[in-house]
Each structure stands twice: as C-alpha cells, then as structure tokens.
N, CA, C and O of each residue as an XYZ file, in Angstrom:
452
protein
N    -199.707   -174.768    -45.019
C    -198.533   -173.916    -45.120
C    -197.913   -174.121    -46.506
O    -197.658   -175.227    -46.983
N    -197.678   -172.846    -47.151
C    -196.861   -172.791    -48.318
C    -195.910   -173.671    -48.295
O    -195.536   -173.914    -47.147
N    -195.011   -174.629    -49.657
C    -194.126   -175.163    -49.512
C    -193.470   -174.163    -50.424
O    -193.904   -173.408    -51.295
N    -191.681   -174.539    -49.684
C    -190.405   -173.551    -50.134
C    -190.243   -174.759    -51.478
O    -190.673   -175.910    -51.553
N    -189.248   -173.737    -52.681
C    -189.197   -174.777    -53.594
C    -187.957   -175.264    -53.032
O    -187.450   -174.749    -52.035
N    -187.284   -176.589    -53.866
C    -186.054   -177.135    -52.785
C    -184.856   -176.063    -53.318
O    -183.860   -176.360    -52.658
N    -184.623   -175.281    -53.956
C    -183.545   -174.846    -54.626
C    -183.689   -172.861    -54.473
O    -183.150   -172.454    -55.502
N    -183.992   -172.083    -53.950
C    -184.209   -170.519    -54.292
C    -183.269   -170.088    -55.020
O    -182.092   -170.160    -54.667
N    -183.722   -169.491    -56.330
C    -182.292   -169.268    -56.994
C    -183.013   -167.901    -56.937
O    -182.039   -167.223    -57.265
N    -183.705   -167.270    -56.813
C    -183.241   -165.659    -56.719
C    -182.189   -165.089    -56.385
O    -181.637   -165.561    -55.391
N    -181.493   -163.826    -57.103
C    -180.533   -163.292    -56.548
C    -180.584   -162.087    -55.864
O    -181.431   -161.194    -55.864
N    -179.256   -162.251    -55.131
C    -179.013   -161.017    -53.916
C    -178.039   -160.053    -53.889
O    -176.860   -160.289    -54.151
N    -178.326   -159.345    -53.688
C    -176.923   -158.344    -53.313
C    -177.057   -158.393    -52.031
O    -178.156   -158.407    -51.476
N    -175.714   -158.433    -51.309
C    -175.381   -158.303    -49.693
C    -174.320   -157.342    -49.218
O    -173.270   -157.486    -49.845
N    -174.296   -156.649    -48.535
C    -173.671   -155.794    -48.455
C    -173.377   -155.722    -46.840
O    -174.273   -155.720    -45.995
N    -172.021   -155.664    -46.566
C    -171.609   -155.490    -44.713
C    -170.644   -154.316    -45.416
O    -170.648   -153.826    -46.545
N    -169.772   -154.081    -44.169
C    -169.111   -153.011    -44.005
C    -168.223   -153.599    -42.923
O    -168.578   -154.457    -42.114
N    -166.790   -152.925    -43.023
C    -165.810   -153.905    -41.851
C    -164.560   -152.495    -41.347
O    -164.497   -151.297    -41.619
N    -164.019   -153.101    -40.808
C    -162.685   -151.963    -40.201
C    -161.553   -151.841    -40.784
O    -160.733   -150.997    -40.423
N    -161.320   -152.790    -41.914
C    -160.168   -152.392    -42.295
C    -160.074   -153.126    -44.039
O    -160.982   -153.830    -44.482
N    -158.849   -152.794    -44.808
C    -159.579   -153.399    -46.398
C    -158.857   -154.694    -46.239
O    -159.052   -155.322    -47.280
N    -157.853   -155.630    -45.136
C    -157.435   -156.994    -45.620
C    -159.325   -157.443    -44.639
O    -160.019   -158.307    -45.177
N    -159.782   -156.853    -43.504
C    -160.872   -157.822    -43.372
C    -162.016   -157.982    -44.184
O    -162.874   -158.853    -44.044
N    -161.968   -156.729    -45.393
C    -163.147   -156.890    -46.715
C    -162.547   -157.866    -47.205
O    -162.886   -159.035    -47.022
N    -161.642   -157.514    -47.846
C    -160.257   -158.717    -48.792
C    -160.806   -160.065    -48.464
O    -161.418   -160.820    -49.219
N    -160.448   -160.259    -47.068
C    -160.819   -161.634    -46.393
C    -161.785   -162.199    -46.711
O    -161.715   -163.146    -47.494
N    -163.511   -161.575    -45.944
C    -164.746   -161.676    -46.488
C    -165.064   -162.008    -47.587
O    -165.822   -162.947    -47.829
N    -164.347   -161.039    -48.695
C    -164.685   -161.551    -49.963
C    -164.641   -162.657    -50.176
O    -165.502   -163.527    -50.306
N    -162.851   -162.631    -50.246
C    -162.520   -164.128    -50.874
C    -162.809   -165.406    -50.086
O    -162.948   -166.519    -50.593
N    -162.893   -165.071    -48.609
C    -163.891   -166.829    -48.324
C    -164.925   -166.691    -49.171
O    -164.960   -167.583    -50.019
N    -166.109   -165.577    -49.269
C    -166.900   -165.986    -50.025
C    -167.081   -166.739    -51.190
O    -167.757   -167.728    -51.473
N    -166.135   -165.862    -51.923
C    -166.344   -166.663    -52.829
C    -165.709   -167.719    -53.576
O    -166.207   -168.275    -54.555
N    -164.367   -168.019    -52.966
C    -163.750   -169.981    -52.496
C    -164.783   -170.236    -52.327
O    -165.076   -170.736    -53.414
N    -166.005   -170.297    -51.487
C    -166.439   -171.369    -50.801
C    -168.105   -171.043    -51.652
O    -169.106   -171.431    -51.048
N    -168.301   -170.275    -53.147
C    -168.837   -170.479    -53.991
C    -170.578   -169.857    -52.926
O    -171.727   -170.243    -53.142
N    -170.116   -168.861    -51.867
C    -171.614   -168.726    -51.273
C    -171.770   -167.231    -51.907
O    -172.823   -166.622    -51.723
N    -170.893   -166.751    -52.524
C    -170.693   -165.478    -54.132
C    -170.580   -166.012    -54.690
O    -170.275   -167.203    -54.615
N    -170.907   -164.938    -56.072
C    -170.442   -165.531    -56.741
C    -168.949   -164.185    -57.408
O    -168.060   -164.380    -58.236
N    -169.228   -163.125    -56.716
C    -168.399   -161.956    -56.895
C    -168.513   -161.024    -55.364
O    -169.479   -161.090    -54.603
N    -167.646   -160.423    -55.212
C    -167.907   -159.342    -54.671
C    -167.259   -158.034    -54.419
O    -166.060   -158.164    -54.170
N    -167.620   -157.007    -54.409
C    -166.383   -155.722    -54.579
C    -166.532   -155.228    -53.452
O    -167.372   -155.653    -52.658
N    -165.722   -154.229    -53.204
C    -165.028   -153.606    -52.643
C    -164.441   -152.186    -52.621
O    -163.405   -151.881    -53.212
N    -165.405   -151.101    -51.679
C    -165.556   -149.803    -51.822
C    -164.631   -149.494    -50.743
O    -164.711   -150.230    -49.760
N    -163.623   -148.401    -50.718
C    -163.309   -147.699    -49.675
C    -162.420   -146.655    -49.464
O    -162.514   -145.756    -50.300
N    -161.695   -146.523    -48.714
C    -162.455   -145.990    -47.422
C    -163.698   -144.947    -47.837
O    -163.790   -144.067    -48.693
N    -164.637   -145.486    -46.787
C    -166.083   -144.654    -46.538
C    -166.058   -144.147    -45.302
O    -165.223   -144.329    -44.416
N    -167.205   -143.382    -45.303
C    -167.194   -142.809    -43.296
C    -168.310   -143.112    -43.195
O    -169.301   -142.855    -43.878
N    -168.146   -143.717    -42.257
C    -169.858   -144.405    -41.430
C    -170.099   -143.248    -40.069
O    -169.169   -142.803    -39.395
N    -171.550   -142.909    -39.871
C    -171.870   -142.438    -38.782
C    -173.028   -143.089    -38.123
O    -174.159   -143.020    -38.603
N    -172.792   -143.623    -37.195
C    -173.957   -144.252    -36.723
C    -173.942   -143.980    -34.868
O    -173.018   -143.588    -34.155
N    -175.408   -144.385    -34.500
C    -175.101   -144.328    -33.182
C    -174.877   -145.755    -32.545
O    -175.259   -146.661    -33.287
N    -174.340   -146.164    -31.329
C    -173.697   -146.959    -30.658
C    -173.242   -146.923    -29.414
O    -172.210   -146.330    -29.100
N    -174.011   -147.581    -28.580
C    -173.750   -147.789    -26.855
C    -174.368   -146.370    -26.942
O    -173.388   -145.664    -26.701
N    -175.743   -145.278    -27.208
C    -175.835   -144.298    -26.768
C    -175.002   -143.088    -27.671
O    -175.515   -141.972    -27.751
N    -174.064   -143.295    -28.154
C    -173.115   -142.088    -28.528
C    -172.695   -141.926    -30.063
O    -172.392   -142.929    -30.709
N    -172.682   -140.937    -30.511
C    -172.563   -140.809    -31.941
C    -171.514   -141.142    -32.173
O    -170.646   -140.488    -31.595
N    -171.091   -142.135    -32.976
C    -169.865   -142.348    -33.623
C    -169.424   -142.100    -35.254
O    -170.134   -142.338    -36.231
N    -168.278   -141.645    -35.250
C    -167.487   -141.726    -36.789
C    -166.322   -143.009    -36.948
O    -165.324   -143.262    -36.273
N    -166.861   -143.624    -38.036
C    -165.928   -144.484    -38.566
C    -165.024   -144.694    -39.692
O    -165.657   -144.730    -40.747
N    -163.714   -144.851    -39.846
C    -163.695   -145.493    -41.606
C    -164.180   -146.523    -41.609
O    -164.419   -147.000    -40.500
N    -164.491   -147.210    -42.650
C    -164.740   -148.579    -42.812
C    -165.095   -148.805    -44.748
O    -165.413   -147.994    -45.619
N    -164.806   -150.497    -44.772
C    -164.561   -150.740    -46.372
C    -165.958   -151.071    -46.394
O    -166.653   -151.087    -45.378
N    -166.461   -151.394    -47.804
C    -168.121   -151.971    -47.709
C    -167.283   -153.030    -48.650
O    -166.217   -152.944    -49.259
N    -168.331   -154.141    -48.470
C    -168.043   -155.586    -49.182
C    -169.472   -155.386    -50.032
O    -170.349   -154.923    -49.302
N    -169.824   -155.582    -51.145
C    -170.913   -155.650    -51.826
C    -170.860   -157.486    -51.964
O    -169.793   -157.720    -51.397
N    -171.158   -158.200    -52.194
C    -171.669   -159.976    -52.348
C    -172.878   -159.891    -53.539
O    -173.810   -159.088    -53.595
N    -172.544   -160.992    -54.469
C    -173.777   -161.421    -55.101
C    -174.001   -162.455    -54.903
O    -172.965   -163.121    -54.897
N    -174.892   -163.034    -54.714
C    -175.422   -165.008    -54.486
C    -176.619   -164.962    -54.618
O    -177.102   -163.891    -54.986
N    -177.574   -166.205    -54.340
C    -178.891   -166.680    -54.481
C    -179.225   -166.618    -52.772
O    -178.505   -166.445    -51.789
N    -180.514   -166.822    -52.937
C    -181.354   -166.547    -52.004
C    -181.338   -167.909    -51.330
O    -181.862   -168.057    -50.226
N    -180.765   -168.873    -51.956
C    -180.688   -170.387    -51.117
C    -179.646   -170.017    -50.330
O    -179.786   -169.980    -49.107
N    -178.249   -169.637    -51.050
C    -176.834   -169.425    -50.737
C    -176.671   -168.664    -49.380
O    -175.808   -168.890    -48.532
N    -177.710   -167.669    -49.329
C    -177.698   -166.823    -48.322
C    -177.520   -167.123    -46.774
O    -176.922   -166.442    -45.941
N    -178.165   -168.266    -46.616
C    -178.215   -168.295    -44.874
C    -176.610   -168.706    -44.362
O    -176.136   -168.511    -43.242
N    -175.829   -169.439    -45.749
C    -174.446   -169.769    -45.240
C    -173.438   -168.940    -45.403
O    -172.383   -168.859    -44.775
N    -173.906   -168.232    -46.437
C    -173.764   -166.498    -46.439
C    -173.230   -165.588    -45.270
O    -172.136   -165.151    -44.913
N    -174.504   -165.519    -44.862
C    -174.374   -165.001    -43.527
C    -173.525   -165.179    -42.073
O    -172.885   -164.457    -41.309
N    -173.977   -166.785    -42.192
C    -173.000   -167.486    -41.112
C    -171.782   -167.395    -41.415
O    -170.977   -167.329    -40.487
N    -171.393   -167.371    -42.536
C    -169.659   -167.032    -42.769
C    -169.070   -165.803    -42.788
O    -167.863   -165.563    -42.744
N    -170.280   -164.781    -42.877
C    -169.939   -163.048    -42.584
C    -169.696   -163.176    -40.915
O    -168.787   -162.834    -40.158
N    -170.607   -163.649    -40.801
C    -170.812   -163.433    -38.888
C    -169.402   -164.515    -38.823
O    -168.377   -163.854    -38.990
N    -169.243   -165.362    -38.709
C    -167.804   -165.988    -38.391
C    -166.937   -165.434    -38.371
O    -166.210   -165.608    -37.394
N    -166.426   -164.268    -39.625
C    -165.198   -164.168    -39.877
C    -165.279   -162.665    -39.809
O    -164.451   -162.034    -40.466
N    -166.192   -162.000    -39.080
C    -166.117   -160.354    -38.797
C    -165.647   -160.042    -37.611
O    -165.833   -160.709    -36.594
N    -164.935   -158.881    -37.698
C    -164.667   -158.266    -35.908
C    -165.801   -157.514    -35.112
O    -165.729   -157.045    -33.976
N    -166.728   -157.515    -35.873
C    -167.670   -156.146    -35.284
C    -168.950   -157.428    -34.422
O    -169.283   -158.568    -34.744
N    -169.351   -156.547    -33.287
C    -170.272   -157.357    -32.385
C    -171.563   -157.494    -33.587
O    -172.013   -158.618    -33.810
N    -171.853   -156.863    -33.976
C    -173.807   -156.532    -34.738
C    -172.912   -155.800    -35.791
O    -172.665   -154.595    -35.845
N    -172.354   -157.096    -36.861
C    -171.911   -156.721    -38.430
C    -173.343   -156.348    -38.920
O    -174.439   -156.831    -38.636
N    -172.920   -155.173    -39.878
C    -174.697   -154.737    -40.700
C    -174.144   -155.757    -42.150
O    -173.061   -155.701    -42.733
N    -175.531   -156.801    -42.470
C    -175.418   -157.152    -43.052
C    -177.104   -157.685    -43.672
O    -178.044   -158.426    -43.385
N    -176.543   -156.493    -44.912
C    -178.018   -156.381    -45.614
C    -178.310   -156.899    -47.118
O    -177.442   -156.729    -47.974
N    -179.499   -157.514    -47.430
C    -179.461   -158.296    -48.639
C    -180.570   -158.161    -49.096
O    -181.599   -158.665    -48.647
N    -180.417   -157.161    -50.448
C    -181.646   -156.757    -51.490
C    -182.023   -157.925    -52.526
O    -181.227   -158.631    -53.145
N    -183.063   -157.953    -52.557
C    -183.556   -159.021    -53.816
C    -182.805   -158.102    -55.420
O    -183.097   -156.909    -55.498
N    -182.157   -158.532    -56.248
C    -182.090   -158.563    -57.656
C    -183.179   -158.710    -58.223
O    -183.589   -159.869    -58.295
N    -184.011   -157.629    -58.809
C    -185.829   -157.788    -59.061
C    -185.004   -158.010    -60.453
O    -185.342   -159.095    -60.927
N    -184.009   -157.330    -61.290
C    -184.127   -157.439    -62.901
C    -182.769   -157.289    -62.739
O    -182.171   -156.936    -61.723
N    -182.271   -157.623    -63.957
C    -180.994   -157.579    -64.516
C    -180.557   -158.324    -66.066
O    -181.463   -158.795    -66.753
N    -179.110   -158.388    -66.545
C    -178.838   -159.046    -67.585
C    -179.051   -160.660    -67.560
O    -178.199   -161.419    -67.099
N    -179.772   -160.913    -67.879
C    -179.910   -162.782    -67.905
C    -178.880   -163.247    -67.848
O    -178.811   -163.881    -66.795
N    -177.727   -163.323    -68.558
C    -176.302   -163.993    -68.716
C    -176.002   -163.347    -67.947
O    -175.891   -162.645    -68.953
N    -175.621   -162.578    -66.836
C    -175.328   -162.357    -65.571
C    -175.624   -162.983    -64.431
O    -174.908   -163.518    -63.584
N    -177.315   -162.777    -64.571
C    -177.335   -163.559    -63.545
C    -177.907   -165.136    -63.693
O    -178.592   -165.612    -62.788
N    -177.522   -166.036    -65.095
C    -177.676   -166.980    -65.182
C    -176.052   -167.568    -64.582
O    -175.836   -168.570    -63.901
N    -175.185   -166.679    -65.044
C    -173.664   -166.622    -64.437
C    -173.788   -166.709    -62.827
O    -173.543   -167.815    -62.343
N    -174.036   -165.976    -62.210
C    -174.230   -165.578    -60.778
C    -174.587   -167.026    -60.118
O    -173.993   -167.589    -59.199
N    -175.801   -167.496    -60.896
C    -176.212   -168.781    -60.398
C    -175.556   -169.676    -60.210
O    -175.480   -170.314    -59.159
N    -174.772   -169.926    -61.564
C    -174.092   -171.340    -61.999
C    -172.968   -170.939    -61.011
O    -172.922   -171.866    -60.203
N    -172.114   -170.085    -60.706
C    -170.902   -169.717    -60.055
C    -171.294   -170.029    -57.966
O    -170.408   -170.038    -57.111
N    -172.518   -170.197    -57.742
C    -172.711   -170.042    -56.171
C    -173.701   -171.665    -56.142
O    -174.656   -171.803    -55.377
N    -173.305   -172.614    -56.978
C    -174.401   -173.785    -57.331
C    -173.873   -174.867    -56.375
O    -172.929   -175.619    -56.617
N    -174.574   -174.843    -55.319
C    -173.708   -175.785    -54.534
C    -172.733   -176.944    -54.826
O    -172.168   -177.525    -53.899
C-alpha cells in the first residue's frame, strides 16, 4: 500500500452554503481563528434549488468559499459539520491544480498547524 506523505500541502477550495449571512460570518471566522483557512469569502444572497424529502425546494442561502490544504481539510470539515444548522451541509472541496505561488505559498504558511 502506497504511503501518505506526513504533511499534504495541496490546496483547496471548499465551499458550503448556509441560511443566513451571521451563520457564513460564523463559519468563516472559526475557520479561520482556528488557522483550518486560511481565507474565506462570502457570496450572497443566492437562490438554491434543490430537491429534498421528495419535493422541490427554493432557498436563500450565503455560500462560504474556504481556502486550506488538503491535510487541513478533514478538521475542516468536522468544524463545518459542528457549527452548521443544515442536516446534509453541501460541502465541497476542489483541488487548486495552479495558481500564484506567493499565494498559495501564503495559503500554506497561514493554515500550518
């Protein structure tokens, strides 16, 4: 079996979506106090349509965008899922294939345990 290296510093974008802009607000900024971002913004109001329990629904809702590493991520997550109201928060995380080096040499140093 492949070994993981001890450190994944690839970066991520993560992105949830919530019900209101103090619970993005919130999200954010635990995130990134607790250095598992190293930024994150904040779009809104959007309209979500999705289906749920069977039935089409319309929503407002804020989107949280997150940047961190691919190590950072799993506590990431656990702190989205902690501190969300929604049963099945969507919470999705693209690899960063390219970008500005001093960005995301920044990104790194800012989410470094």
């Amino acid at each position: 079996m492949p070994q993981q290296p001890p450190h994944d510093d690839r970066c991520l974008m993560v992105a949830t979506t919530t019900d209101s802009e103090k619970a993005a607000r919130d999200l954010a900024t635990t995130a990134v106090e607790h250095r598992l971002a190293a930024c994150a913004q904040i779009d809104g109001p959007v309209t979500s349509v999705y289906r749920w329990r069977g039935a089409i629904e319309t929503a407002t809702e804020w989107r949280v965008l997150l940047k961190t590493t691919a190590a950072r991520y799993p506590e990431l997550e656990s702190r989205i899922r902690a501190g969300h109201p929604y049963d099945v928060p969507e919470i999705v995380a693209t690899e960063i294939t390219t970008g500005g080096a001093d960005y995301l040499e920044w990104l790194r140093a800012e989410t470094a345990p």
